[in-house]
C-alpha positions as a Markdown table, in Angstrom:
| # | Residue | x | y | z |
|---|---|---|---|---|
| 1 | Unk | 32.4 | -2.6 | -14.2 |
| 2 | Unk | 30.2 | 0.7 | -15.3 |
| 3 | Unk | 26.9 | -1.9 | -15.2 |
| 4 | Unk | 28.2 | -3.2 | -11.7 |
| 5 | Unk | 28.3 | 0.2 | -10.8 |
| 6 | Unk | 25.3 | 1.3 | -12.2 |
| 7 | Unk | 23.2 | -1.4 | -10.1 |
| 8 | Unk | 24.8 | -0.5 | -7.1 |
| 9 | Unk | 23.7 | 3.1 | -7.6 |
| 10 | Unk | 20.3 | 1.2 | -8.1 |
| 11 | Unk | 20.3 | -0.5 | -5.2 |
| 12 | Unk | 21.1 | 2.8 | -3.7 |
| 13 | Unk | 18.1 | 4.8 | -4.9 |
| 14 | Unk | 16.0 | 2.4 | -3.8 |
| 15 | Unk | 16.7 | 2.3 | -0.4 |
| 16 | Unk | 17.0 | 5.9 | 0.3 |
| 17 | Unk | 13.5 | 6.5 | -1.5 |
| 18 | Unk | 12.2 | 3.5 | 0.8 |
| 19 | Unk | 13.9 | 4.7 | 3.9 |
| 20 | Unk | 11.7 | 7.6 | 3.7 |
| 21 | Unk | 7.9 | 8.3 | 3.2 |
| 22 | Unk | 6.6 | 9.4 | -0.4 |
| 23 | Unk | 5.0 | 12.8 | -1.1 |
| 24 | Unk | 3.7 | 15.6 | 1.4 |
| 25 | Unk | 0.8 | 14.7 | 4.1 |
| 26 | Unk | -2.7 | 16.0 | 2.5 |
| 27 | Unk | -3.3 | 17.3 | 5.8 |
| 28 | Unk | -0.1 | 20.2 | 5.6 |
| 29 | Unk | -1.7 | 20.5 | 1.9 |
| 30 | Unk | -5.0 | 21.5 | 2.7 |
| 31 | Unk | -3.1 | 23.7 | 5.8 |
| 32 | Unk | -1.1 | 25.6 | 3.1 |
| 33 | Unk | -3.3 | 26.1 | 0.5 |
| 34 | Unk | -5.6 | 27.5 | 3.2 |
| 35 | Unk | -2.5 | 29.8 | 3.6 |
| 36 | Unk | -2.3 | 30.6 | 0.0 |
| 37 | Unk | 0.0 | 28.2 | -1.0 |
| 38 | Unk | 0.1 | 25.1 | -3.3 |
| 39 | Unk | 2.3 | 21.7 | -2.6 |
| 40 | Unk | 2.6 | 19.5 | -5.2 |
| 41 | Unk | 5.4 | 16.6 | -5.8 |
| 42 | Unk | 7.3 | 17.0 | -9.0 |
| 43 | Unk | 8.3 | 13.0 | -8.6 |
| 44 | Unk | 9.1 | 11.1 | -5.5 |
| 45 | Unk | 12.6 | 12.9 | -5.3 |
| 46 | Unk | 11.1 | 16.7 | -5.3 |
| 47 | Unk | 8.6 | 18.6 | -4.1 |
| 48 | Unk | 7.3 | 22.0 | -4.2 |
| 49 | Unk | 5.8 | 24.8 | -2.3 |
| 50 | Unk | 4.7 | 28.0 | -3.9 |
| 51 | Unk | 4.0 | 31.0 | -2.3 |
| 52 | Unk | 4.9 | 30.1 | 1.0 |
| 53 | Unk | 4.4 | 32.7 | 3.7 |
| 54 | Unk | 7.8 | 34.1 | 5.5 |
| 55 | Unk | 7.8 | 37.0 | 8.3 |
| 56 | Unk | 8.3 | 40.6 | 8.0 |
| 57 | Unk | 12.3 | 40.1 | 8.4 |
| 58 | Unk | 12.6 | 39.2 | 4.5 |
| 59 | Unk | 12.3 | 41.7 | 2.0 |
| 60 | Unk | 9.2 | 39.7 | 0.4 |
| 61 | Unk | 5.8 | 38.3 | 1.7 |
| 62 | Unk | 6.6 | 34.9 | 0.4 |
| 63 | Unk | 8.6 | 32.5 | -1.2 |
| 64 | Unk | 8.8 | 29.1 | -2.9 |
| 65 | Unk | 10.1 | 26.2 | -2.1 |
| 66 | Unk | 11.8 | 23.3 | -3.6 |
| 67 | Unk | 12.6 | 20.1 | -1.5 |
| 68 | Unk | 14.9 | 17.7 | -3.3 |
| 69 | Unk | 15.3 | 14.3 | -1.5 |
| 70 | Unk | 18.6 | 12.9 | -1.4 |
| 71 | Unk | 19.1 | 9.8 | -3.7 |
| 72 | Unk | 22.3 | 8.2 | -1.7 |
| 73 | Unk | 21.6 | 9.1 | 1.9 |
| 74 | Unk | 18.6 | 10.0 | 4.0 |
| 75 | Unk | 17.9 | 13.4 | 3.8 |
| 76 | Unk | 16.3 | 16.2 | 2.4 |
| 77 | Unk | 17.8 | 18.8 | 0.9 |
| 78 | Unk | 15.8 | 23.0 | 1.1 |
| 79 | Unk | 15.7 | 25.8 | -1.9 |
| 80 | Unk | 14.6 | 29.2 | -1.8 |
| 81 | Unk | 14.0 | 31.7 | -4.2 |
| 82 | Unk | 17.4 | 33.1 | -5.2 |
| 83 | Unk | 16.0 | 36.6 | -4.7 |
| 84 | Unk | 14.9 | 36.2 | -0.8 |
| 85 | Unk | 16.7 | 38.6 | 1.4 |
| 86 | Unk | 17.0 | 38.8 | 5.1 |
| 87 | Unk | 17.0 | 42.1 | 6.7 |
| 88 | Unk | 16.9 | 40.9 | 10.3 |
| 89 | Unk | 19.6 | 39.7 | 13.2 |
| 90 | Unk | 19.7 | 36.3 | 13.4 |
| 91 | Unk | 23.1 | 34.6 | 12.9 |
| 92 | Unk | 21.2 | 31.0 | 11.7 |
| 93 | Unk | 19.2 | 32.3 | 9.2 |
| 94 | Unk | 22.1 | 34.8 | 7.7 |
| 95 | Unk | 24.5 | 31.7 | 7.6 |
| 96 | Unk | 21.4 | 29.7 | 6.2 |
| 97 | Unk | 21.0 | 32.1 | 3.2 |
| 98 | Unk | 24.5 | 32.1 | 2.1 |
| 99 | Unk | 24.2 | 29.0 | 0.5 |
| 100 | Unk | 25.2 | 29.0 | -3.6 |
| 101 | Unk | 22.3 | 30.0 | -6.1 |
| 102 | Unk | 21.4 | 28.1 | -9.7 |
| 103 | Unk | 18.9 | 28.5 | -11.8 |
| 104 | Unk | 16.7 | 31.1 | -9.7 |
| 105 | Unk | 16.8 | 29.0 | -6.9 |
| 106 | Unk | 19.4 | 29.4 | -3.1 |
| 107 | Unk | 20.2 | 26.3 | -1.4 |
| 108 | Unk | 19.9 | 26.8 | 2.3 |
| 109 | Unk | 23.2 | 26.0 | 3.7 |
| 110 | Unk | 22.2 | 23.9 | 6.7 |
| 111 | Unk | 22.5 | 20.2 | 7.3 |
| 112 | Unk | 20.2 | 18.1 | 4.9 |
| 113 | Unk | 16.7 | 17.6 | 6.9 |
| 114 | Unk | 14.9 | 15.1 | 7.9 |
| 115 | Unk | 13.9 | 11.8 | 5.1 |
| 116 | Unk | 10.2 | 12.8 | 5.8 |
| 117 | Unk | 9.1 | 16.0 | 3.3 |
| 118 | Unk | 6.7 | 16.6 | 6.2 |
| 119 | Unk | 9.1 | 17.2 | 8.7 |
| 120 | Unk | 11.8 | 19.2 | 6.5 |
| 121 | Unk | 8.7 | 21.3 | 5.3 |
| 122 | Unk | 7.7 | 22.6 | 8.8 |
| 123 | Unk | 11.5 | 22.7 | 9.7 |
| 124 | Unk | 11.6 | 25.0 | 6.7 |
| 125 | Unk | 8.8 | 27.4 | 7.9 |
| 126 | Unk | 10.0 | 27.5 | 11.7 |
| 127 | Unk | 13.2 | 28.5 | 10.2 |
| 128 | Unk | 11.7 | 31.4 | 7.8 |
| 129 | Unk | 9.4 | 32.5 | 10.7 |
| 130 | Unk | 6.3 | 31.8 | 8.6 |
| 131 | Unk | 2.9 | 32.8 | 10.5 |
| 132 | Unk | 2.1 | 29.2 | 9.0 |
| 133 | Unk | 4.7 | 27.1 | 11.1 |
| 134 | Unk | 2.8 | 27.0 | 14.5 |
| 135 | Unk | -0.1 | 25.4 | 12.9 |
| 136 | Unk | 1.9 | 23.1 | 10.5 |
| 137 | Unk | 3.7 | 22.1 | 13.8 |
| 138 | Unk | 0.4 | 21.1 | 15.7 |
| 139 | Unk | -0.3 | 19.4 | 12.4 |
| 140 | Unk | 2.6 | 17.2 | 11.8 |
| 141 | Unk | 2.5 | 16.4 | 15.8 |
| 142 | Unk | -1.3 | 14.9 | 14.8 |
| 143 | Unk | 0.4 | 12.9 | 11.9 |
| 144 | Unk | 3.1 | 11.8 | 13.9 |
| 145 | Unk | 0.7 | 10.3 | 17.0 |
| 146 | Unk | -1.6 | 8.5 | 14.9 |
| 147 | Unk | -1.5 | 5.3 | 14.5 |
| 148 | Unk | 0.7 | 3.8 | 10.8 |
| 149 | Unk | -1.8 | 2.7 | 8.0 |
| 150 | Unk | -1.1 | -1.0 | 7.4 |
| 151 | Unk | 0.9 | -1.7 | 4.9 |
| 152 | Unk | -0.8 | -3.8 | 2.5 |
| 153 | Unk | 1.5 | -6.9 | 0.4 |
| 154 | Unk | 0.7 | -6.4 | -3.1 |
| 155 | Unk | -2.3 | -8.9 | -3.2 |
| 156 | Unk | -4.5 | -7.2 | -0.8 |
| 157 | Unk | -3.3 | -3.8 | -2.1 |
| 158 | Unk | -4.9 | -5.3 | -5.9 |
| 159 | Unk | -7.7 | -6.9 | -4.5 |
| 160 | Unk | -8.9 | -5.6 | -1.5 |
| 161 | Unk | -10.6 | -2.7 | 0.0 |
| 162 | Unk | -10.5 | -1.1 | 3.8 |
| 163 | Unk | -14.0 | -0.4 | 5.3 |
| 164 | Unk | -14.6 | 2.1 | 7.3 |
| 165 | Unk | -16.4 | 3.1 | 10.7 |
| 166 | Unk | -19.5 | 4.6 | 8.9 |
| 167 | Unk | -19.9 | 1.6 | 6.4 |
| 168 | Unk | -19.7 | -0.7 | 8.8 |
| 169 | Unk | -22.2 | 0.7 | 11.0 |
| 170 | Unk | -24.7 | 1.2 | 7.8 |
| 171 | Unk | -24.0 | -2.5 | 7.6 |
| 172 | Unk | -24.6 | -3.2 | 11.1 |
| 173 | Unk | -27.8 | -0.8 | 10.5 |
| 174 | Unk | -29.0 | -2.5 | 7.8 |
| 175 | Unk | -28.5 | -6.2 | 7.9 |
| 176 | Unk | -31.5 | -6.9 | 10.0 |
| 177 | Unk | -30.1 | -9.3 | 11.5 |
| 178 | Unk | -28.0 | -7.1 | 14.4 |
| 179 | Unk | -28.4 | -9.4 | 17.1 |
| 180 | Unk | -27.0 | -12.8 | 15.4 |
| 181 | Unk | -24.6 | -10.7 | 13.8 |
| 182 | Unk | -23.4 | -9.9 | 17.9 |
| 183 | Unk | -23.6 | -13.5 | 18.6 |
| 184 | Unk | -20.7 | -14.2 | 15.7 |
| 185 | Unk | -19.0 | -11.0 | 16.5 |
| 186 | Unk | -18.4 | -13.1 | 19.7 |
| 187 | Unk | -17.1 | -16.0 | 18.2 |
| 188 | Unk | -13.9 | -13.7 | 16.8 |
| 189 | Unk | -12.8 | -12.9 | 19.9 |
| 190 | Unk | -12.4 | -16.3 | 21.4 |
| 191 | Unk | -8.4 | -16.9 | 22.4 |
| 192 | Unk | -8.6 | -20.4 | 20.8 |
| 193 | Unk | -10.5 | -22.4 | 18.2 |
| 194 | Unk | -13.0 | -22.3 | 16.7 |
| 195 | Unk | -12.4 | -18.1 | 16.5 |
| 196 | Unk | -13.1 | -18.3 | 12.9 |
| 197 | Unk | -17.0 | -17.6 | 11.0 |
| 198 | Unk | -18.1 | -19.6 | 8.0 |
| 199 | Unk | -21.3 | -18.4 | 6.9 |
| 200 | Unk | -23.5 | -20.6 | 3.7 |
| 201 | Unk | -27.2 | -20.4 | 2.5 |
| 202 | Unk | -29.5 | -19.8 | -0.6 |
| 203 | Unk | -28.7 | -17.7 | -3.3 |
| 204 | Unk | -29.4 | -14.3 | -1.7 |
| 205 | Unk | -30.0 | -15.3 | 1.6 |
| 206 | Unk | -27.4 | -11.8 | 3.1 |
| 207 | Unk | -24.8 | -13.9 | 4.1 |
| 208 | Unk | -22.3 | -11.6 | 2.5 |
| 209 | Unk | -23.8 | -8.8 | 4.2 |
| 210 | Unk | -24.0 | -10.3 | 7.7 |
| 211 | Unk | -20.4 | -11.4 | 7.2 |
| 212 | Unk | -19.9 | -7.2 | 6.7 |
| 213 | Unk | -22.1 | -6.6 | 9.9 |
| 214 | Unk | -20.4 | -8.9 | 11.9 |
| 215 | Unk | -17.1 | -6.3 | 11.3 |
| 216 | Unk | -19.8 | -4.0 | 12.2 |
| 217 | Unk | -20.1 | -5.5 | 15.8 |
| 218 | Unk | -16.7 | -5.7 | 16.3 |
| 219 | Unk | -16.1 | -2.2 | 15.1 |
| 220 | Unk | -18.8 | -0.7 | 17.4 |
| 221 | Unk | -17.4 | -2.7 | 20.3 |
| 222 | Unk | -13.8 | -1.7 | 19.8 |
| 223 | Unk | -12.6 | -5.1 | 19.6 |
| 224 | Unk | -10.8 | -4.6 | 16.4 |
| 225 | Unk | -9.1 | -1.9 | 14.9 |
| 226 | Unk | -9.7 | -2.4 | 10.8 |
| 227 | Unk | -12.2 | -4.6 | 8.4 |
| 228 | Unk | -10.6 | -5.6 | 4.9 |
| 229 | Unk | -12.8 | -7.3 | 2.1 |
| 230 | Unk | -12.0 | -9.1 | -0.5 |
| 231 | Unk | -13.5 | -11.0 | -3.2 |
| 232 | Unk | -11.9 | -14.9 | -3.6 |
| 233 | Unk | -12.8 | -14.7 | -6.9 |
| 234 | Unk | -10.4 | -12.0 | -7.8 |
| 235 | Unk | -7.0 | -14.0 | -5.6 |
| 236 | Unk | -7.8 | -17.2 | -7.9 |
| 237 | Unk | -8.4 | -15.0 | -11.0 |
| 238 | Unk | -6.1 | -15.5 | -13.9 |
| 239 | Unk | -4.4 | -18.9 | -12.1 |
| 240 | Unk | -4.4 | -21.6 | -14.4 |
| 241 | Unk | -3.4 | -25.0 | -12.4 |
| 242 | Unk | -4.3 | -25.3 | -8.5 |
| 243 | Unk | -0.9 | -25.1 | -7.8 |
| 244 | Unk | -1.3 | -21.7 | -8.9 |
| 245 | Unk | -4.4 | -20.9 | -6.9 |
| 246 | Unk | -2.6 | -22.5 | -3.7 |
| 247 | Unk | 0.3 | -19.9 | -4.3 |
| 248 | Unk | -1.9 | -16.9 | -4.5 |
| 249 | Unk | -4.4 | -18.2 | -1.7 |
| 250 | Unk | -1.0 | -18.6 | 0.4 |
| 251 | Unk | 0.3 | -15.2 | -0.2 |
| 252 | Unk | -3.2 | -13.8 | 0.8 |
| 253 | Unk | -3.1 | -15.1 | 4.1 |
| 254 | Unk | 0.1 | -14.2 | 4.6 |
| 255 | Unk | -0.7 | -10.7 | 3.8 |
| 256 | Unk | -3.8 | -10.8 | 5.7 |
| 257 | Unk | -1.8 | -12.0 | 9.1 |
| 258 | Unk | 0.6 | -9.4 | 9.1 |
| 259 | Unk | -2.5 | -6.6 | 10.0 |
| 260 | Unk | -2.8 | -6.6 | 13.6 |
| 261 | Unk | -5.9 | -6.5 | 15.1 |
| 262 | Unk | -7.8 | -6.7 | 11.3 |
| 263 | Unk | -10.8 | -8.4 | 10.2 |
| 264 | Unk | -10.8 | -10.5 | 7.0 |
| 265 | Unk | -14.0 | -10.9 | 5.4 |
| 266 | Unk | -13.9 | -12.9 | 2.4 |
| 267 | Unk | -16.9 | -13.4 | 0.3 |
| 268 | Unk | -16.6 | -16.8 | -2.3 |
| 269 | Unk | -13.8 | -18.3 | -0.1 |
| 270 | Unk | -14.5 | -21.5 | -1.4 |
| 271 | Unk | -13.6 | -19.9 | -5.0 |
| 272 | Unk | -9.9 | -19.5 | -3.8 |
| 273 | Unk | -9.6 | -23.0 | -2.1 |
| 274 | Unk | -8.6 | -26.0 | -4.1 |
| 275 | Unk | -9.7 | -29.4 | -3.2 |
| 276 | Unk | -5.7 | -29.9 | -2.4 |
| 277 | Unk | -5.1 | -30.3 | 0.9 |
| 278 | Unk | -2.7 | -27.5 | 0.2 |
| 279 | Unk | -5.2 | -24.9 | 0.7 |
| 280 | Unk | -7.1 | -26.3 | 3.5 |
| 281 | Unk | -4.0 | -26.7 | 5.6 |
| 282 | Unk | -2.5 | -22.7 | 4.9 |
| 283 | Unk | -6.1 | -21.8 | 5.9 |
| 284 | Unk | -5.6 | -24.3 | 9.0 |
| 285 | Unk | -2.6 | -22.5 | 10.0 |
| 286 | Unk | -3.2 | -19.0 | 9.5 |
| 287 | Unk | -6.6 | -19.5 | 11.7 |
| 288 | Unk | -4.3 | -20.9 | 14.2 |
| 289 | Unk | -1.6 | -18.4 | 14.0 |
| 290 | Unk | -4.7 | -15.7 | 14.8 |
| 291 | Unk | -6.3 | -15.1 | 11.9 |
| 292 | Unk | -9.7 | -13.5 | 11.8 |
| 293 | Unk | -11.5 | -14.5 | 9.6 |
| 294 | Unk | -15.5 | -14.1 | 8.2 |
| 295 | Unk | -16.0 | -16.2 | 5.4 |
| 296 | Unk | -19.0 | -16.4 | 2.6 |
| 297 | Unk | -19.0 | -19.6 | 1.0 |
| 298 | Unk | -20.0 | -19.2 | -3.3 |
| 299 | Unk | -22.4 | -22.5 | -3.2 |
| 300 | Unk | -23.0 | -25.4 | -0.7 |
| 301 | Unk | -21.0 | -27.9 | -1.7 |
| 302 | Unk | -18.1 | -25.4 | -0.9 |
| 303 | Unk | -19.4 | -25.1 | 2.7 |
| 304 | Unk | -19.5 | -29.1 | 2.4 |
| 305 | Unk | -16.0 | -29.4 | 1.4 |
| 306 | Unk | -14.7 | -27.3 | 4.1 |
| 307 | Unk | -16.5 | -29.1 | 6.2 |
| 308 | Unk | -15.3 | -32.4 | 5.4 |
| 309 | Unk | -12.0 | -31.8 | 6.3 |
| 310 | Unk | -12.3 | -32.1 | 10.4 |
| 311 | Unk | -8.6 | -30.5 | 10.2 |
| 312 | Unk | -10.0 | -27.3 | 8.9 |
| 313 | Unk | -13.5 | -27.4 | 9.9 |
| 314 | Unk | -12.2 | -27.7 | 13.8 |
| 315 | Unk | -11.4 | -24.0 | 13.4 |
| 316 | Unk | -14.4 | -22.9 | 12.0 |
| 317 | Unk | -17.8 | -21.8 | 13.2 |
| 318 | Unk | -20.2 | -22.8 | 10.4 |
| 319 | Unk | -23.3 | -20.8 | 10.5 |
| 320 | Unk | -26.6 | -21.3 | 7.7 |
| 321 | Unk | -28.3 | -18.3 | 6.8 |
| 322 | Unk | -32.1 | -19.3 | 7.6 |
| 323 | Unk | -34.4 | -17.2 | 5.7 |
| 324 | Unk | -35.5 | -13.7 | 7.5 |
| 325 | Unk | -38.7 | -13.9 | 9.2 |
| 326 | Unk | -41.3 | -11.4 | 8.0 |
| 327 | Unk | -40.5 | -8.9 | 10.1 |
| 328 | Unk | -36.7 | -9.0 | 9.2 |
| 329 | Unk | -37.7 | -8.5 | 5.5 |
| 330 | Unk | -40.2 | -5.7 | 6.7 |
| 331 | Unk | -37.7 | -4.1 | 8.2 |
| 332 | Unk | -34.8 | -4.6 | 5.5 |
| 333 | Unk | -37.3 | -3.3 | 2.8 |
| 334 | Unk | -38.2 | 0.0 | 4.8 |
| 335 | Unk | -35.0 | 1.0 | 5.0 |
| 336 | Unk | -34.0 | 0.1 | 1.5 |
| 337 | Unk | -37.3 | 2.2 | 0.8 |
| 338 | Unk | -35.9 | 5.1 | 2.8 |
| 339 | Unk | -33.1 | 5.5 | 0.2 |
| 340 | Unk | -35.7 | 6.4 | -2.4 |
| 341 | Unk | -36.4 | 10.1 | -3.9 |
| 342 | Unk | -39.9 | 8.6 | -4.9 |
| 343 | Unk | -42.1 | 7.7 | -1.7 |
| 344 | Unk | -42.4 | 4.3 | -1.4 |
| 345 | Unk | -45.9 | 3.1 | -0.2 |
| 346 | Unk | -46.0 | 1.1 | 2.3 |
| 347 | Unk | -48.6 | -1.4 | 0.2 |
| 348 | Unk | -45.8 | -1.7 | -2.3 |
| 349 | Unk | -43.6 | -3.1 | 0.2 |
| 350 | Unk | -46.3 | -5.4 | 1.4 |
| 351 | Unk | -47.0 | -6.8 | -2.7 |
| 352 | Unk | -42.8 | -7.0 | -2.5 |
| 353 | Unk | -42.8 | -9.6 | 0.2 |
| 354 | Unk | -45.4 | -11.4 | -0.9 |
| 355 | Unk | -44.4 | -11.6 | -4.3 |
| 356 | Unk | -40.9 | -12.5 | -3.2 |
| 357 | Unk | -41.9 | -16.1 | -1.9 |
| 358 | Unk | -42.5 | -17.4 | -5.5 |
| 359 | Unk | -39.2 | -16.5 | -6.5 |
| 360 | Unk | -36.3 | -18.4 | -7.5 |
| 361 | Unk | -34.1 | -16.7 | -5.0 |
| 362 | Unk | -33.8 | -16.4 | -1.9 |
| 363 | Unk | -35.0 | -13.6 | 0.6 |
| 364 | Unk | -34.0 | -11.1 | 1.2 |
| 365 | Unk | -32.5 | -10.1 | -2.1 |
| 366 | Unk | -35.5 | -11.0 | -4.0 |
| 367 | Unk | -37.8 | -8.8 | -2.1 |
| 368 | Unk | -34.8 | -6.1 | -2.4 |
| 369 | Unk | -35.0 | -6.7 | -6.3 |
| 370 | Unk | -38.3 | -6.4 | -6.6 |
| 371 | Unk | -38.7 | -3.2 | -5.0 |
| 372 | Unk | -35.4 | -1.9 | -6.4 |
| 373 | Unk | -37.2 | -2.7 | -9.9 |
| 374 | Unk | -40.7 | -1.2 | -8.7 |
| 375 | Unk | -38.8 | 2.0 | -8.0 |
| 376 | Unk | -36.6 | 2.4 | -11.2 |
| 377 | Unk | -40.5 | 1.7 | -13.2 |
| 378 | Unk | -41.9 | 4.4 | -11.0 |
| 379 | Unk | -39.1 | 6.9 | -11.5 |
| 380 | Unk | -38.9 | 6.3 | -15.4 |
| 381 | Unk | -42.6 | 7.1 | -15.7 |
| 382 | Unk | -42.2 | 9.9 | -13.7 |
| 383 | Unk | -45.4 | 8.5 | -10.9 |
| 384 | Unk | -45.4 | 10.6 | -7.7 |
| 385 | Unk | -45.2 | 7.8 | -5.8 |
| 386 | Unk | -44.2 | 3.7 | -5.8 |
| 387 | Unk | -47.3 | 1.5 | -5.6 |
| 388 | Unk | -48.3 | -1.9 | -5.8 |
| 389 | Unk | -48.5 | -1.8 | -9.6 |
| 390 | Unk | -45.1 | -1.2 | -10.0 |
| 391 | Unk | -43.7 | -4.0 | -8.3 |
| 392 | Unk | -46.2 | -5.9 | -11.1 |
| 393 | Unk | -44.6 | -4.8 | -13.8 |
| 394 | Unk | -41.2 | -4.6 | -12.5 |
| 395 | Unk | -41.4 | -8.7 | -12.1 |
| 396 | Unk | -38.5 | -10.9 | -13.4 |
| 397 | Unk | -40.4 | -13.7 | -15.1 |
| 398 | Unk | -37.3 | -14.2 | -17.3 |
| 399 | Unk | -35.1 | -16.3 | -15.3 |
| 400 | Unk | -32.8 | -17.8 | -18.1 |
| 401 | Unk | -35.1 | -20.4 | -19.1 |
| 402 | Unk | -33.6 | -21.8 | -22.2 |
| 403 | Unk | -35.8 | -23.3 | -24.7 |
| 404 | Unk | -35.0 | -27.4 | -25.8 |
């Protein structure tokens, strides 16, 4: 009977700490300690204010503030400093401070506030007069307009990351390739099928960063609200049989359909897809449920494999990376150059590209690595500039050859 009761109690704690959202907005943080005063959260039950600021009626400058969340209903209940006196007229706050005292601290007799600590926070300083309430009320009216956060399921929270504006316009900037990136953009935005990208090429041919720019289009067009990225690698990781893999794959896209108007880019999808028909169907249906999707694919045959399956493939717009033309690269390696503390000359870039065609990868991350190494030579010798020399002796010629 006492365990029975125990897990109801449980079960009770749980819901009133779901019911309500954890901890104190960073923006009324900042807005307080500006103030003078530090918030902190003791645990998700209790949190504290110190040194808040109270008008001229009390018979001290400040006080603190302890806001204990109920654990059995939604509400949240306000402490004062034992010690607080109010010298002026108003019947509320006289009733309010007649509440019992323990252990330095008065609770305010008053209805229990609002679930949010936010909201009971500024209640608290409206009530106290503080010179801090009008601002913290403009404050928490921001908060309360914008739009909610998505709430990420648990696999997305593990394994994937939110972009935002500013990186997806450096990715826009620098993938070189802005206006095919547009043309794909467009290809998301179609009402029906195919509305979904699938981009494949040579090792290091920037399909993983034109899958990012293409959330760079979208984002500069207003045509979605939110780019997430994540790695197939790491939803298949630690899955033994395919089974497995399906189940995880599944609860990704599952996850991934429940943000509105949200960009998945997923780089290796072909990592987290068995060669079930499993996997190729949940894919099927969560691109025709309204998925959006920009796929990388880890290696060609992966791109093949989707490809064979017309059930899946029908969805899909499947786009090869050509190489960049020389411009492109130019361009790519200019900007990369940019970045540098050492000036980059521009015959260094030049011996880059044209090194870059013998190697084993593709462009452009193997002019990108060549440079990249001719600059880390350059800085380590300490050369006032990066020339033509250094992307000599910053040359890969090691390229896991294993000897018979």
């Amino acid at each position: 009977m006492m365990r029975e009761t125990r897990q109801r109690e449980d079960r009770a704690i749980d819901a009133a700490t779901d019911a309500a959202p954890d901890g104190v907005h960073s923006e009324l943080v900042s807005l307080l300690g500006r103030s003078g005063s530090t918030v902190a959260m003791l645990d998700p039950f209790t949190a504290r204010c110190l040194a808040a600021p109270v008008s001229s009626d009390f018979n001290k400058e400040r006080t603190n503030l302890l806001l204990r969340r109920l654990r059995f209903v939604r509400g949240v209940n306000v402490l004062v400093d034992s010690d607080l006196q109010y010298n002026g007229s108003q019947p509320a706050l006289q009733s309010a401070l007649a509440g019992p005292c323990h252990q330095n601290w008065r609770k305010l007799r008053r209805p229990p506030a609002s679930p949010s600590f936010d909201q009971a926070l500024v209640d608290t300083l409206q009530l106290l007069g503080s010179p801090a309430a009008a601002a913290a009320a403009e404050v928490l009216a921001e908060i309360s307009s914008a739009p909610p956060e998505p709430s990420w399921g648990p696999l997305l929270a593990a394994t994937a990351k939110s972009l935002d504006d500013s990186q997806l316009a450096e990715a826009l900037s620098d993938c070189g390739r802005r206006r095919l990136a547009e043309q794909l953009a467009v290809v998301l935005t179609r009402p029906a099928s195919p509305r979904g990208v699938l981009l494949f090429g040579d090792a290091g041919c920037g399909a993983d960063s034109l899958a990012l720019a293409i959330g760079g289009a979208l984002r500069k067009h207003n045509r979605i609200a939110a780019v997430v990225q994540v790695n197939g690698a790491q939803v298949g990781a630690g899955c033994v049989f395919p089974p497995e893999r399906d189940g995880a794959f599944d609860q990704l896209l599952r996850e991934a359909s429940q943000l509105s108007d949200t960009l998945l880019v997923c780089r290796d999808l072909d990592v987290c897809l068995t060669n079930s028909s499993t996997s190729h169907a949940l894919l099927a249906a969560a691109l025709d449920n309204g998925l959006r999707l920009a796929a990388t694919v880890h290696s060609s045959d992966g791109a093949g494999r989707i490809g064979g399956d017309l059930a899946l493939a029908r969805h899909l717009v499947a786009h090869r990376v050509d190489l960049p033309s020389f411009q492109q690269l130019e361009e790519v390696l200019q900007r990369y150059a940019a970045t540098s503390s050492t000036p980059v000359a521009a015959a260094a870039i030049q011996t880059a590209i044209a090194l870059s065609q013998d190697e084993p990868i593709a462009n452009p991350a193997a002019a990108v690595g060549l440079l990249s190494a001719a600059i880390a030579e350059a800085e380590w010798r300490g050369a006032p500039h990066v020339g033509p020399d250094d992307v000599f002796a910053g040359r890969r010629d090691d390229y896991f050859e294993v000897d018979d």
